[in-house]
C-alpha positions in Angstrom: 101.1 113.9 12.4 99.8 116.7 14.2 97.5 114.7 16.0 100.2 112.3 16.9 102.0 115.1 18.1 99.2 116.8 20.3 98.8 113.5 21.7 102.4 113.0 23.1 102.2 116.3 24.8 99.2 115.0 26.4 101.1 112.3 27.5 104.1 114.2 28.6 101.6 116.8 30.7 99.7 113.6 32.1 102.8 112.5 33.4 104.4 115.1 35.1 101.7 116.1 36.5 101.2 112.7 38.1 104.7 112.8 39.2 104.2 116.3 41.0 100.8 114.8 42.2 102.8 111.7 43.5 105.5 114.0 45.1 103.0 116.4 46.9 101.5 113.3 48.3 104.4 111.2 49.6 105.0 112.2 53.3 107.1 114.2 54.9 110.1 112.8 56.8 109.6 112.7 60.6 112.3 115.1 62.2 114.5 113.7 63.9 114.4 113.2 68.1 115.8 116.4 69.3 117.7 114.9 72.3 121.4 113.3 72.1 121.7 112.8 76.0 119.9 110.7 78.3 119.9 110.5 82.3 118.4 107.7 83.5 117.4 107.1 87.5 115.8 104.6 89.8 115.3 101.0 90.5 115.7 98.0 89.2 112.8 98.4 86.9 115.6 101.2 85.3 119.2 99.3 86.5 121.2 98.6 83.2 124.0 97.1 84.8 124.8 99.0 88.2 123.9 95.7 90.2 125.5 92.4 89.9 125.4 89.4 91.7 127.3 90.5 94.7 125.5 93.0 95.4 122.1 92.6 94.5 119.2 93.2 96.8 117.7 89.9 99.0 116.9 87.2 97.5 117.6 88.6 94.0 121.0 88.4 94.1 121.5 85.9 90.9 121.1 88.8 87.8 124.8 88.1 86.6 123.3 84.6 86.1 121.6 83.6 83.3 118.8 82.6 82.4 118.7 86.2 82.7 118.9 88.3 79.6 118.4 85.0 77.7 115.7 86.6 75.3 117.4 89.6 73.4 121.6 89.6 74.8 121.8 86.2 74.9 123.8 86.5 78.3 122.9 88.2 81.9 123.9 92.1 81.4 122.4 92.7 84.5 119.2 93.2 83.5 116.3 92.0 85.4 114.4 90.3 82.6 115.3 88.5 80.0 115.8 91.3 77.7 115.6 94.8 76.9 113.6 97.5 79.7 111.6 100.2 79.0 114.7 102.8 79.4 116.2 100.5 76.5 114.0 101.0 73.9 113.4 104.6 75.3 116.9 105.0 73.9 117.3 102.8 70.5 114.3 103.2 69.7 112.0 106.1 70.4 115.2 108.5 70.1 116.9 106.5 67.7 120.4 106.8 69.7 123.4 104.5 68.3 123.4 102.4 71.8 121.7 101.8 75.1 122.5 103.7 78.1 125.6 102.7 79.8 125.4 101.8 83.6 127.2 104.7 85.7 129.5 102.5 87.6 131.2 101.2 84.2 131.8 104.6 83.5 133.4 105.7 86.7 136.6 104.4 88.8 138.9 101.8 87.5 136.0 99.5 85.9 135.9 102.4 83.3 136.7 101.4 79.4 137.3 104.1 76.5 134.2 102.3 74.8 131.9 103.1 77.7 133.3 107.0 78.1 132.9 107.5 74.4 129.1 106.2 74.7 129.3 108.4 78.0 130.2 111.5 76.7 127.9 111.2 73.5 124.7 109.6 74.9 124.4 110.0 78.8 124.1 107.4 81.5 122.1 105.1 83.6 122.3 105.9 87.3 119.6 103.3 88.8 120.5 100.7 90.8 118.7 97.5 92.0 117.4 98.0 95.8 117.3 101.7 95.6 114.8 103.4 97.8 113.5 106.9 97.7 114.1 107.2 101.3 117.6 107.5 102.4 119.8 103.9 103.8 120.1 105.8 106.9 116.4 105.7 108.4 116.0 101.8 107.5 119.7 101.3 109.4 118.2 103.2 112.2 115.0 101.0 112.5 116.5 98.2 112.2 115.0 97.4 108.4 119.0 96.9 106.5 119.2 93.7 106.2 120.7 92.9 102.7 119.2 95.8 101.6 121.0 97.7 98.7 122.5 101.0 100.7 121.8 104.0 97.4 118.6 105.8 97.5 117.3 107.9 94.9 120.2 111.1 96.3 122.6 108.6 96.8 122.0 108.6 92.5 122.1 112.7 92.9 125.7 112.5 94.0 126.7 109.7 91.0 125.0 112.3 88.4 127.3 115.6 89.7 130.2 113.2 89.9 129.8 112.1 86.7 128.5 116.4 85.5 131.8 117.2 86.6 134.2 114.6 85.8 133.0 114.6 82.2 133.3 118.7 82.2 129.3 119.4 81.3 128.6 122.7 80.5 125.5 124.1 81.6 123.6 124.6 78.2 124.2 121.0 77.4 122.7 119.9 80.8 119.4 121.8 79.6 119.7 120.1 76.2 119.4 116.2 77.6 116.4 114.5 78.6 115.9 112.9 82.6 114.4 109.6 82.6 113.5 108.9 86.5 112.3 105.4 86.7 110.0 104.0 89.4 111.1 104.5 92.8 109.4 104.3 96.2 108.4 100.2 96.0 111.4 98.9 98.0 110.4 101.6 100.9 107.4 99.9 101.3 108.9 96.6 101.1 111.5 97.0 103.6 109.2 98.6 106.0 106.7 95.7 105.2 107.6 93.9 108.2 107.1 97.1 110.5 104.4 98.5 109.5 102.9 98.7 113.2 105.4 101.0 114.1 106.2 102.2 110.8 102.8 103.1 109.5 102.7 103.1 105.4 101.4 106.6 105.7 104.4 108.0 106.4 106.7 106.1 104.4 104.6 107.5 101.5 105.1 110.8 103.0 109.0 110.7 103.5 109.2 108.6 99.5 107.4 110.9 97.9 109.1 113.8 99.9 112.3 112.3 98.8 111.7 112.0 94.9 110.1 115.6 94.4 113.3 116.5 96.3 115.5 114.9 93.9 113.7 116.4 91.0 113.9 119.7 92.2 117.1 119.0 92.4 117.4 118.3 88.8 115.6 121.2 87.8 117.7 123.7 89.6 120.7 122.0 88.3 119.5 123.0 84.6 117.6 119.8 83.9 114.3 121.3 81.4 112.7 117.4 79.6 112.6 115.4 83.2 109.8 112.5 82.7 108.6 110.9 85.9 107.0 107.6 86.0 105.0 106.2 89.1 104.4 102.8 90.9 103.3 99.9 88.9 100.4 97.4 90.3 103.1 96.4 93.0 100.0 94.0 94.4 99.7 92.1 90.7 103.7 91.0 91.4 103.8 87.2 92.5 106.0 88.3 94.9 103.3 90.4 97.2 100.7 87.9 95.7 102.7 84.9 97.0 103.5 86.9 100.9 99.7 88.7 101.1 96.6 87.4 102.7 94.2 85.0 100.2 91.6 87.2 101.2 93.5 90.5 100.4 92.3 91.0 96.6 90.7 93.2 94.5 88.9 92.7 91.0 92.0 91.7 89.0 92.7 89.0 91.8 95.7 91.1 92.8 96.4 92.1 96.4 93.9 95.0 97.4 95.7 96.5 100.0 99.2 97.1 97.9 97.9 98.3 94.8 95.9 100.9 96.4 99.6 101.6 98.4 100.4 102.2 94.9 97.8 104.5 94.1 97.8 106.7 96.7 101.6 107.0 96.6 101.3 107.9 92.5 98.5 110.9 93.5 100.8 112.4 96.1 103.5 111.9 93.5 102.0 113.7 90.8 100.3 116.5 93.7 104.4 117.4 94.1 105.0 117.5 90.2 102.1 119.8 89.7 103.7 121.6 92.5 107.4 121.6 90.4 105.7 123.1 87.3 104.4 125.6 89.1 107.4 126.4 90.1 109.8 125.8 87.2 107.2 127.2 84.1 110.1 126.8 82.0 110.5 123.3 82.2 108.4 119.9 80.9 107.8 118.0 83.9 105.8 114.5 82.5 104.4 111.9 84.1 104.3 108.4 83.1 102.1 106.8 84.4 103.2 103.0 84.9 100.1 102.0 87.1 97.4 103.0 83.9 99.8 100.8 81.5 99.9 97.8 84.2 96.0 98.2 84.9 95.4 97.9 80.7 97.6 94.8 80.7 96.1 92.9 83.5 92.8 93.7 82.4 93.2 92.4 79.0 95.9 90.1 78.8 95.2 88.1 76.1 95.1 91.7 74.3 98.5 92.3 74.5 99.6 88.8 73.6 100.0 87.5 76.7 98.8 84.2 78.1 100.0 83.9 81.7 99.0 87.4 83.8 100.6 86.4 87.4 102.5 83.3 86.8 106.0 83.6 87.3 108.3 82.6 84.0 111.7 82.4 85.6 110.9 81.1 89.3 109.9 77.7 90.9 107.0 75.8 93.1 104.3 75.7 90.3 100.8 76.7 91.0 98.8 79.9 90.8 102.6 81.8 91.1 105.4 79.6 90.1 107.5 81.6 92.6 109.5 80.7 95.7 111.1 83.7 97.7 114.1 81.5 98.5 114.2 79.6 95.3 114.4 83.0 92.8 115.3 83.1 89.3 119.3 82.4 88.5 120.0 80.7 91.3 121.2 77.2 91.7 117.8 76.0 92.1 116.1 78.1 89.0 118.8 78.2 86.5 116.6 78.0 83.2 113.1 79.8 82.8 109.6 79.3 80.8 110.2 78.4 76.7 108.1 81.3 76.1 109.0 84.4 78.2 106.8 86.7 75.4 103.4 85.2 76.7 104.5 86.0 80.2 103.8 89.5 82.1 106.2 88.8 85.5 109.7 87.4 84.4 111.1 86.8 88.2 108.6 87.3 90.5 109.3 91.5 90.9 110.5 92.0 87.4 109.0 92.4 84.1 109.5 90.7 81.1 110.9 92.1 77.8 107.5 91.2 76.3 105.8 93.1 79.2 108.4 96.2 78.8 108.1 96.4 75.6 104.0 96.9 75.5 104.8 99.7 78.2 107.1 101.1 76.0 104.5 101.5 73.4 101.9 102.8 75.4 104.3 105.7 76.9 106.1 106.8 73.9 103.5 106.2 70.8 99.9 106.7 72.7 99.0 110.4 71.9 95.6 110.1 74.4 97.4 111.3 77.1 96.3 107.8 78.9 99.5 106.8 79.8 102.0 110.1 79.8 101.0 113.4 80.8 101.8 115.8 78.5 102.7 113.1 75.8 106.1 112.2 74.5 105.4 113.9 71.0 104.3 117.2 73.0 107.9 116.8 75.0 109.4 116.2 71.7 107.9 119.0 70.0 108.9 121.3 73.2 112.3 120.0 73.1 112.5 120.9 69.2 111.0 124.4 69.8 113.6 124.6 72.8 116.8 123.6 71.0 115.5 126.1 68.2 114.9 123.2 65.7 
């Protein structure tokens, strides 16, 4: 009996120390994302819903058609791709907030539902716009360049945030709290001065862009903005579109056009020169950069890595070949109104414009890649800073 006893005891220790055992091992839940708020800027690479149809840039005037946003909504949101961009799983998924970023322009004037200035109020908004250029409407008017061209630049987005700062009555503290998502911005300078670029060197519309966005961000900054992340240029010569206009003999090792994505490359080092300038200058803040043209360069160098099977062709376009893609013939409109079967084995969705598939990858590599490959400082450093800021 006393045996049997000493035995159970055994048993009851051996148990509950297993149980503590099992306790101190199970991992501790990840804290939650510290911000609430989003602000979103730029392009269409960033455009939730601030372009439609009618006013969408030349020859991409079709995004309230479908087959965009065929893949994830099921209907055109207007999106450019067939689903979800990278400032959409930025929101739902690495912060974990209850929706995705409502456009600006739903938001504002008589368009404006109670739904969307609920999400407003709680989550932020999405100031990009399809067309936009870094450079302000006024210089292309003046040199003859504004043909179809959207007329919002990158301050034109400026004025849309303090409209919306002040109609919504945001204090100052809460301005510091949110985090400032500024797209890509600076590819439709070069592409509306593409066809003056003897008069209009390159040079110097990389000088006025990037002039132009550090502006803006200072902007933010002094406005109370602390999390801003940055992203740069993608491989704007691996599109079909410059593929399609550029000279056969214009490539580089990746078959892309040479000449573009180095435009691309040197635009992203004098982009990040003026943030390292902006962190001088504002200690207090976390200025990242994302850097769009590393994640692009991984992808094109390894596809089939990534799951994809078509690099450069076009999914939603027209013509066939090398490119699929027709500059008058674009995705959504009457000639091109149904797209690839498989949009998740394609990279380029329109000719310009990524897929969700694509997006999604990019996603990854900025807001889960600790190396620092991709964004500089990472997103869990910005998340930790945030944390430490908000005193969580």
């Amino acid at each position: 009996m006393a045996a049997s006893t000493a035995a159970r005891r055994f048993l009851l220790l051996l148990a509950a120390v297993t149980v503590v055992s099992v306790a101190a091992a199970a991992p501790a839940p990840a804290p939650p994302p510290p911000f609430r708020t989003v602000y979103a800027f730029g392009d269409s690479f960033t455009d939730t819903g601030n372009t439609h149809s009618t006013t969408g840039p030349y020859s991409y005037g079709y995004v309230s058609n479908p087959p965009y946003g065929a893949t994830f909504f099921h209907r055109s949101t207007n999106r450019y791709s067939d689903g979800r961009l990278v400032v959409d799983f930025l929101a739902t998924d690495a912060l974990a907030l209850p929706s995705f970023l409502p456009p600006y322009l739903s938001l504002a004037g008589p368009n404006a539902t109670s739904a969307s200035s609920k999400s407003s109020k709680y989550y932020g908004a999405n100031f990009a716009v399809a067309g936009a250029t870094a450079i302000e409407h006024d210089f292309f008017a003046k040199n003859n360049l504004s043909v179809d061209i959207t007329p919002q630049s990158i301050m034109t987005e400026l004025g849309w945030f303090d409209a919306h700062l002040k109609a919504r009555q945001v204090k100052k503290e809460e301005i510091g709290e949110a985090l400032y998502w500024v797209g890509e911005i600076g590819a439709n300078d070069y592409a509306y001065s593409f066809m003056a670029a003897d008069s209009i060197p390159p040079e110097r519309i990389r000088t006025m862009a990037v002039d132009r966005v550090t502006t803006f961000l200072e902007g933010l900054l002094k406005r109370g903005a602390k999390y801003v992340v940055v992203q740069g240029l993608p491989l704007t010569g691996c599109l079909p579109l410059a593929m399609t206009l550029a000279r056969p003999e214009d490539r580089d090792n990746l078959s892309c056009v040479a000449s573009v994505n180095k435009q691309s490359m040197d635009h992203n080092h004098h982009l990040q020169a003026g943030i390292h300038r902006l962190r001088q200058a504002h200690p207090g803040a976390v200025v990242a950069y994302a850097d769009y043209y590393a994640a692009h360069l991984a992808v094109m160098r390894s596809p089939a890595r990534y799951g994809f099977a078509e690099p450069f062709k076009t999914c939603c376009g027209s013509g066939g070949g090398a490119y699929n893609f027709e500059i008058f013939s674009t995705c959504g409109s009457p000639e091109v109104p149904a797209a690839c079967a498989q949009p998740a084995r394609y990279v380029n969705w329109d000719g310009v414009h990524m897929t969700e598939a694509m997006y999604k990858v990019v996603a990854g590599m900025f807001f889960r890649d600790a190396s620092g490959a991709f964004i500089r400082p990472s997103f869990a450093s910005l998340l930790a800073a945030a944390r430490k800021g908000h005193g969580n």
